[in-house]
C-alpha positions as CSV (number, residue, x, y, z in Angstrom):
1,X,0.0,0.0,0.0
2,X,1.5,3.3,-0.8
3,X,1.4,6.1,1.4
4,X,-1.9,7.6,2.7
5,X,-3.6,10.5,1.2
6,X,-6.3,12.6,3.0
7,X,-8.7,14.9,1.0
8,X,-9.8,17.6,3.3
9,X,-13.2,18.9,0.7
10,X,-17.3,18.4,0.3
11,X,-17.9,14.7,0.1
12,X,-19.3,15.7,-3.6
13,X,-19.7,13.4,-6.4
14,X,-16.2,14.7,-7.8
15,X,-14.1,13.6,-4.5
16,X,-15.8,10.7,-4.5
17,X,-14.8,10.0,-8.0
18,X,-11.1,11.4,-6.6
19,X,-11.0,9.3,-4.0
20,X,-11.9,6.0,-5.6
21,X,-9.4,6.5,-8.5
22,X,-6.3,7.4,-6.4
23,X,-7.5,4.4,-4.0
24,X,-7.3,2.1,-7.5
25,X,-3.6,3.5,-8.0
26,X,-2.2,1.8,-4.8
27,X,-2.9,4.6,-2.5
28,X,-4.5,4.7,1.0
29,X,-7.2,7.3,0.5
30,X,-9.8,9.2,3.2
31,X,-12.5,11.9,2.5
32,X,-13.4,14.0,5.0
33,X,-14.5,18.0,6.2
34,X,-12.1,18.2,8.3
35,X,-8.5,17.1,9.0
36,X,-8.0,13.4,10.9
37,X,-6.3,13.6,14.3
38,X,-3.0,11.3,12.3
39,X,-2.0,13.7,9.5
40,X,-1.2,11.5,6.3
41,X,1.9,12.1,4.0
42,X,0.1,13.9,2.1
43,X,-3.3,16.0,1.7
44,X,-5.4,17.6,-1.1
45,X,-7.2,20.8,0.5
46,X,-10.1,22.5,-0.9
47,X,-9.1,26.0,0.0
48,X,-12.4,27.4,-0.5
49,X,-14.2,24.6,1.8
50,X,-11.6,25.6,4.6
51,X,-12.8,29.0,4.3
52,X,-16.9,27.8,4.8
53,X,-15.7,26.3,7.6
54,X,-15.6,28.1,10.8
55,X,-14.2,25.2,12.5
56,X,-10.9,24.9,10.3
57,X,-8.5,27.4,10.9
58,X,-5.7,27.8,7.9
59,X,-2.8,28.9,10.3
60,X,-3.2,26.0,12.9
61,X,-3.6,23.1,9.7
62,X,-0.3,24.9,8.3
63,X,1.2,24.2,11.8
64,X,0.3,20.6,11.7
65,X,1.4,19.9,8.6
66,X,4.8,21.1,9.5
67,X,5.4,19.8,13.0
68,X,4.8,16.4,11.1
69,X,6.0,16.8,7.9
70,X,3.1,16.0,5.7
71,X,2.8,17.5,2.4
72,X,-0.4,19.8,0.4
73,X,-1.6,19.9,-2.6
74,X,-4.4,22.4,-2.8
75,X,-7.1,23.6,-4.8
76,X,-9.9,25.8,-4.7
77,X,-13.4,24.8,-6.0
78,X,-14.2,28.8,-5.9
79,X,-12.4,31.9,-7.1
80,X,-8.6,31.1,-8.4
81,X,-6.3,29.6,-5.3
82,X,-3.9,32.2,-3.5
83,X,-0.7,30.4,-4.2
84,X,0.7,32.6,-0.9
85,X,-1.5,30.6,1.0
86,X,0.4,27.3,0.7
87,X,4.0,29.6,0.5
88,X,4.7,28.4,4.3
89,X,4.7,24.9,3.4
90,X,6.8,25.1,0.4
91,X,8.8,22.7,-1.0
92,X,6.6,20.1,0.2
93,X,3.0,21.9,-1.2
94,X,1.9,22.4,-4.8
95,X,-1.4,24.2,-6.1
96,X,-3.5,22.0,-8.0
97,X,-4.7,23.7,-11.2
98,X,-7.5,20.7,-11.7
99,X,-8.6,18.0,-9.4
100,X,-10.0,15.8,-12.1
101,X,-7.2,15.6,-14.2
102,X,-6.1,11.7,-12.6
103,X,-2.6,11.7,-14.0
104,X,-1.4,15.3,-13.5
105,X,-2.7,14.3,-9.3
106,X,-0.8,11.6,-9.4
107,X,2.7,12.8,-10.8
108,X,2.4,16.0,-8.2
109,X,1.8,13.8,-5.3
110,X,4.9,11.4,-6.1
111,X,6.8,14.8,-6.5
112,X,5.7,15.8,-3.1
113,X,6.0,12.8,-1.4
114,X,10.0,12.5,-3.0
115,X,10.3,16.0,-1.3
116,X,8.8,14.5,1.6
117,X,11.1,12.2,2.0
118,X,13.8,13.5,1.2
119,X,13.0,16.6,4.3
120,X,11.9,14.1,6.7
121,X,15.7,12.6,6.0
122,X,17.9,15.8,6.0
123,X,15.9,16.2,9.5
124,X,16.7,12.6,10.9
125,X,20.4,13.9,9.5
126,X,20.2,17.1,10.9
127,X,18.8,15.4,14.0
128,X,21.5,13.2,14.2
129,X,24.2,15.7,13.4
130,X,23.3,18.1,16.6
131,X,22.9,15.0,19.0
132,X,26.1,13.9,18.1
133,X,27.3,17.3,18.1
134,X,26.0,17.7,21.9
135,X,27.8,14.5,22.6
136,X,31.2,15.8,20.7
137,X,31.1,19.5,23.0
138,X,30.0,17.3,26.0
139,X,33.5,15.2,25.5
140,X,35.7,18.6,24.4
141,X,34.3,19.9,27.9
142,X,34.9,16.6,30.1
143,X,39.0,16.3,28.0
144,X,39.2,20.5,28.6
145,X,38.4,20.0,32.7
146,X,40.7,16.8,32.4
147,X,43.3,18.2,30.7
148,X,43.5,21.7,32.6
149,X,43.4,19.9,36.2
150,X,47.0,18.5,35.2
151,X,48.4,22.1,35.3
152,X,49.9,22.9,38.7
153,X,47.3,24.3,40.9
154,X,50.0,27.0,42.3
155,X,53.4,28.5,42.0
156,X,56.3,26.0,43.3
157,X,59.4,26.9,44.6
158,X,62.4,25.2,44.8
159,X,64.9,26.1,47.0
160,X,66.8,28.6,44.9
161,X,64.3,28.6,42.0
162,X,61.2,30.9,41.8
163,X,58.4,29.6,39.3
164,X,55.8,32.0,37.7
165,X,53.6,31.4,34.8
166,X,50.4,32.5,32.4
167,X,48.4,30.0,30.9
168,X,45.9,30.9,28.9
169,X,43.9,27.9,27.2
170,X,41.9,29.0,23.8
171,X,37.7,28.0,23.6
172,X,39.1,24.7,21.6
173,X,40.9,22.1,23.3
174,X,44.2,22.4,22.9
175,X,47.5,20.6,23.4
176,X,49.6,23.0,25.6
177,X,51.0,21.2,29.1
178,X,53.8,22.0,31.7
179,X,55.0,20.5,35.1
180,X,57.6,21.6,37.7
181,X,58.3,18.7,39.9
182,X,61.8,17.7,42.3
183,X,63.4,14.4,41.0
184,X,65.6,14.4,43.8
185,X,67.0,16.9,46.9
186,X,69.0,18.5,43.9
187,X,67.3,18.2,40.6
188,X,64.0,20.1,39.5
189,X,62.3,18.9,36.1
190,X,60.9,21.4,34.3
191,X,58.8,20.8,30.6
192,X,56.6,22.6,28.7
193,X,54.4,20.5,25.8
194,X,52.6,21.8,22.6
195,X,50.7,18.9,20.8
196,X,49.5,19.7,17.4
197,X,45.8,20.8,16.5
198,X,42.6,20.6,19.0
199,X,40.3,18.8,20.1
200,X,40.0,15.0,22.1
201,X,42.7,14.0,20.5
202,X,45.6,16.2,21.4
203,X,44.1,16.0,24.8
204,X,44.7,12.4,25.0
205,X,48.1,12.6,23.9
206,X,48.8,15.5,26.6
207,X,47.5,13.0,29.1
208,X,49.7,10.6,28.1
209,X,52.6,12.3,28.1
210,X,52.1,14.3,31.2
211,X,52.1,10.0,32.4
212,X,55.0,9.4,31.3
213,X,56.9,12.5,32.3
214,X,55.3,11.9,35.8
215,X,57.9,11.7,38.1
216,X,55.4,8.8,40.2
217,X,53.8,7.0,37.2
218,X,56.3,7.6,34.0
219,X,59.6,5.1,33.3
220,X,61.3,7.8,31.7
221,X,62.7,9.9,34.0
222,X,64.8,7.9,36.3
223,X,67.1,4.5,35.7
224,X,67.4,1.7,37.9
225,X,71.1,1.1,39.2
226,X,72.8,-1.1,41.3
227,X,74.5,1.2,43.5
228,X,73.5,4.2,45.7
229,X,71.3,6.2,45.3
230,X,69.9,2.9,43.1
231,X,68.8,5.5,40.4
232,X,70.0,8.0,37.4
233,X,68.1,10.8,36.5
234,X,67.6,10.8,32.4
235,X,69.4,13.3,30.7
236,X,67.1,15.5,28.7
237,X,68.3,14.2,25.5
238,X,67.3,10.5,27.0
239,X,64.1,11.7,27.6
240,X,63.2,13.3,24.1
241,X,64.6,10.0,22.3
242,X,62.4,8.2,24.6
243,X,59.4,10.2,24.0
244,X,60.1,9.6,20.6
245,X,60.0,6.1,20.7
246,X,57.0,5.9,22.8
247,X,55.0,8.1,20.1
248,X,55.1,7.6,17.0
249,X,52.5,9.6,14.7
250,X,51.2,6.3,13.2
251,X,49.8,5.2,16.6
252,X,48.6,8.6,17.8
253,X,48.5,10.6,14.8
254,X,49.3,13.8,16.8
255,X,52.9,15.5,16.3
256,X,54.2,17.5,19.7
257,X,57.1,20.1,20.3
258,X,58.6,19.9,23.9
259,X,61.2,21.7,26.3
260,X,62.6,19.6,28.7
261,X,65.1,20.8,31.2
262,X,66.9,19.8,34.3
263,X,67.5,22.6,36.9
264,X,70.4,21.8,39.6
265,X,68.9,23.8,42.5
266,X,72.2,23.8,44.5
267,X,74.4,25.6,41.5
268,X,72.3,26.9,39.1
269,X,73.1,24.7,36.0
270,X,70.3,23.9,33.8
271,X,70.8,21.0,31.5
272,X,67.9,21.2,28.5
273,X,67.2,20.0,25.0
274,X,64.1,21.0,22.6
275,X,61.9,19.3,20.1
276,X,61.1,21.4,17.7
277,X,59.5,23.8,20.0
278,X,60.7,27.7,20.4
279,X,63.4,28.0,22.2
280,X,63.8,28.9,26.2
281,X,65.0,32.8,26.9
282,X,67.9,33.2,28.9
283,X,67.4,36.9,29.9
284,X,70.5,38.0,32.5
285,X,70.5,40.3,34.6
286,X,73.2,42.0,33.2
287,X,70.7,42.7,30.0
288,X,72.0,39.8,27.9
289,X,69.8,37.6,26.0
290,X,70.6,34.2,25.3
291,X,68.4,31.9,23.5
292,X,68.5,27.7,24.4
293,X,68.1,26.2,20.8
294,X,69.5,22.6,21.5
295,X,67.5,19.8,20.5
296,X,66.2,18.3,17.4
297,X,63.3,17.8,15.3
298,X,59.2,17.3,17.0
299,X,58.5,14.5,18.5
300,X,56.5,11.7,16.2
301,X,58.6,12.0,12.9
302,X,60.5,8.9,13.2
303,X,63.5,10.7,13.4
304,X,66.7,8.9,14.0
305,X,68.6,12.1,14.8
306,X,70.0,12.5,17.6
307,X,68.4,15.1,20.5
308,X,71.7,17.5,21.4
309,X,71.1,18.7,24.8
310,X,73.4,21.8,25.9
311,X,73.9,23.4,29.8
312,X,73.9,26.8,30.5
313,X,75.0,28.4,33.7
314,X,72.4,30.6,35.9
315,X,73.3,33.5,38.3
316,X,71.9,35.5,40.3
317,X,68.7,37.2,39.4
318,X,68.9,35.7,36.1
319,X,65.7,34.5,34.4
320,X,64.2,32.0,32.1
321,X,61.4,32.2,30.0
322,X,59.9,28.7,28.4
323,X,56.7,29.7,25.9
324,X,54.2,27.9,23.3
325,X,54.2,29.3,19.6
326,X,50.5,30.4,20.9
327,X,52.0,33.8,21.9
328,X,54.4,34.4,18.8
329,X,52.1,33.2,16.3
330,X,49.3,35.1,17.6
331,X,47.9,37.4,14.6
332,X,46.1,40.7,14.9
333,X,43.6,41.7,12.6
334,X,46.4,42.8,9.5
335,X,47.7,40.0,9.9
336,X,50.9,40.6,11.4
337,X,51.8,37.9,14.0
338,X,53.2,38.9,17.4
339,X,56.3,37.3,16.6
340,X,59.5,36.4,19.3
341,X,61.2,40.0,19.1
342,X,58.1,41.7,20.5
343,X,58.2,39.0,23.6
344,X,61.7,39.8,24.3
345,X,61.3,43.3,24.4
346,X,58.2,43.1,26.7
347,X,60.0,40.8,29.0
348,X,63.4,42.6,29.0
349,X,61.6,46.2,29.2
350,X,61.3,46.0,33.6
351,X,63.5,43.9,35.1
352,X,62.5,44.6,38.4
353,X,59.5,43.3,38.3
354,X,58.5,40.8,40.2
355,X,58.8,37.1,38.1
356,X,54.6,36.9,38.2
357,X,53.9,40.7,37.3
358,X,56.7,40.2,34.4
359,X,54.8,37.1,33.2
360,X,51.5,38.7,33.7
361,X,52.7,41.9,31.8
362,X,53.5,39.8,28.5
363,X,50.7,38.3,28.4
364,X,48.6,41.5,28.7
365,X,50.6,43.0,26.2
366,X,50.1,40.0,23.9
367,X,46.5,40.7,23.9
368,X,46.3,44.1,23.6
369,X,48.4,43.8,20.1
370,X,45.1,42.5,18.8
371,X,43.0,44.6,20.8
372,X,41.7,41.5,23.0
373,X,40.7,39.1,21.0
374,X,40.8,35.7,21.8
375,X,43.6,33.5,20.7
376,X,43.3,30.5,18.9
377,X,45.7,28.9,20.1
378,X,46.8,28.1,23.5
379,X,49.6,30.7,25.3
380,X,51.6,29.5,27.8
381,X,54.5,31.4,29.7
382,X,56.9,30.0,32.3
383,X,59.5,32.4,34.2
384,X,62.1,30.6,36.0
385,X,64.4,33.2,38.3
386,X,67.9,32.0,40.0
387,X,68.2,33.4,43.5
388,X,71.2,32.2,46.1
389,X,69.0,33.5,48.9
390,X,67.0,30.7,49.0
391,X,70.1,28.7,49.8
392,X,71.4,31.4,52.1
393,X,67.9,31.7,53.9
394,X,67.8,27.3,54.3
395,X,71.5,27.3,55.3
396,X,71.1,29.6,58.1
């Protein structure tokens, strides 16, 4: 049985004849004065019987119709039909120019009922599409929280290391992660992370790595040894060529840049190496700029380069400044991106700050370049200041 077609006229001789011959082409047919309480696929409306009828009301029918997708043909058996009438249920309504021509019924109704069909599927689609779209932000939300509770809560210091930092996460989910944590009485890790793109993801890779660079869950920061103290502490360049191994881009399909660095809290040394990401500022306090650009390619290429790792030498009130390509390829609206230059200046412009206020400054003047507006990426800046008065004050 095809579909079923209600014809909403006077039960005259003519819908009679109407109704018997569409019934004889396959189709499930009722006459009636006024519309059923199931709407069919399709109805044929005598627009001049709807008008004798003070019980129809146009305006609700058109309602119906569309809150269940059923389609019109119409017709009037009076003066000429308003085609503006039926204009609110366009595509799926036609005026009928003559309700006895049979065949001319029939081809409009298999046109309606194809764009019937074909509306009731883009809304199953569309239906589909923002369900699963709900279900998509729900799970960028849930990685967002997840991924943002692995940034330390608070500043850490570490004996003769201060730690400040602005992080700054953009409405998408993105890949930017950093931890401070003691290895030892002596050694503070530091890293900053920038996995590729946005979205769940980059977030699963950041959770993974933040794993394995977890001084209590990851392998790959310590060695077993047979001797006191029992353990090694990775060099940085162990630690990228490790990362490397561990995450490939044909498992995770996700690339990632990373600064890894080992701070010696009794002397000042830092030993780091880079992959692929911008380079760590040395700023000194004597006004000298020195920029860390050991390393080697990003992580996930299946590089078989080495990772050169390099030491530099920290003194007194010198700082360090690890950031994510969020801030230098931030673009106003010419254009023109922030670039590393601008950050230099900003952070070598007042010294005397304190290490927060200098962090918070940057990033202040980072958004006022484009007047504001949101990032799209992820910006992330670390200041790291070298101070013998914490030794001094523990000493004594």
């Amino acid at each position: 049985m095809l579909p079923g077609v209600q014809l909403i006229a006077d039960p005259d001789s003519r819908m009679e004849i109407l109704s018997s011959s569409l019934a004889g082409c396959g189709y499930h047919v009722a006459l009636s004065e006024t519309p059923p309480a199931t709407p069919p696929a399709v109805y044929i409306v005598d627009l001049t019987h709807f008008d004798r009828c003070p019980e129809l009301n146009w305006d609700r029918f058109v309602s119906t119709c569309k809150d269940h997708g059923a389609a019109c043909l119409a017709y009037s058996s009076g003066d000429p039909p308003d085609r503006a009438r039926i204009a609110a249920l366009k595509p799926a309504a036609d005026i009928l120019p003559d309700p006895n021509d049979l065949d001319d019924i029939k081809s409009r109704i298999e046109s309606l009922l194809t764009i019937r069909n074909l509306s009731l599927q883009l809304e199953t689609a569309q239906n589909q599409s923002r369900s699963q779209q709900k279900e998509l932000q729900e799970a960028l939300l849930s990685a967002a929280h997840i991924q943002r509770r692995l940034i330390p809560a608070q500043y850490p210091t570490h004996q003769s290391f201060e730690f400040a930092w602005e992080f700054m996460p953009s409405k998408k989910v993105g890949g930017d992660l950093f931890n401070i944590a003691r290895l030892d009485e002596q050694t503070v890790m530091t890293y900053l992370v920038d996995v590729s793109g946005h979205g769940i993801s980059s977030a699963m890779v950041s959770v993974s790595v933040h794993q394995s660079l977890s001084p209590r869950t990851g392998q790959l920061l310590k060695r077993q040894t047979a001797h006191p103290p029992y353990y090694m502490i990775s060099s940085p360049s162990d630690v990228l060529r490790a990362l490397e191994e561990e995450y490939p881009f044909e498992r995770f399909e996700e690339f990632f840049t990373v600064s890894y660095l080992l701070l010696d809290a009794q002397s000042g040394r830092v030993r780091y190496a880079n992959a692929g990401h911008p380079p760590p500022l040395l700023l000194r306090r004597n006004g000298e700029i020195v920029k860390l650009t050991s390393g080697g390619t990003i992580i996930g290429m299946a590089s078989r380069l080495d990772f050169d790792e390099a030491e530099i030498q920290m003194s007194e009130g010198d700082r360090l400044f690890l950031y994510t390509d969020g801030i230098t390829e931030h673009c106003n609206q010419a254009g023109e991106a922030y670039g590393e230059q601008r950050l230099i200046d900003c952070l070598a412009t007042k010294p005397a700050e304190s290490l927060g206020r200098a962090c918070q400054q940057a990033i202040d003047q980072l958004m006022s370049f484009d007047k504001g507006r949101q990032p799209q990426d992820d910006v992330t800046l670390i200041g790291i200041e070298f101070s013998m008065k914490g030794l001094e004050g523990k000493a004594g």
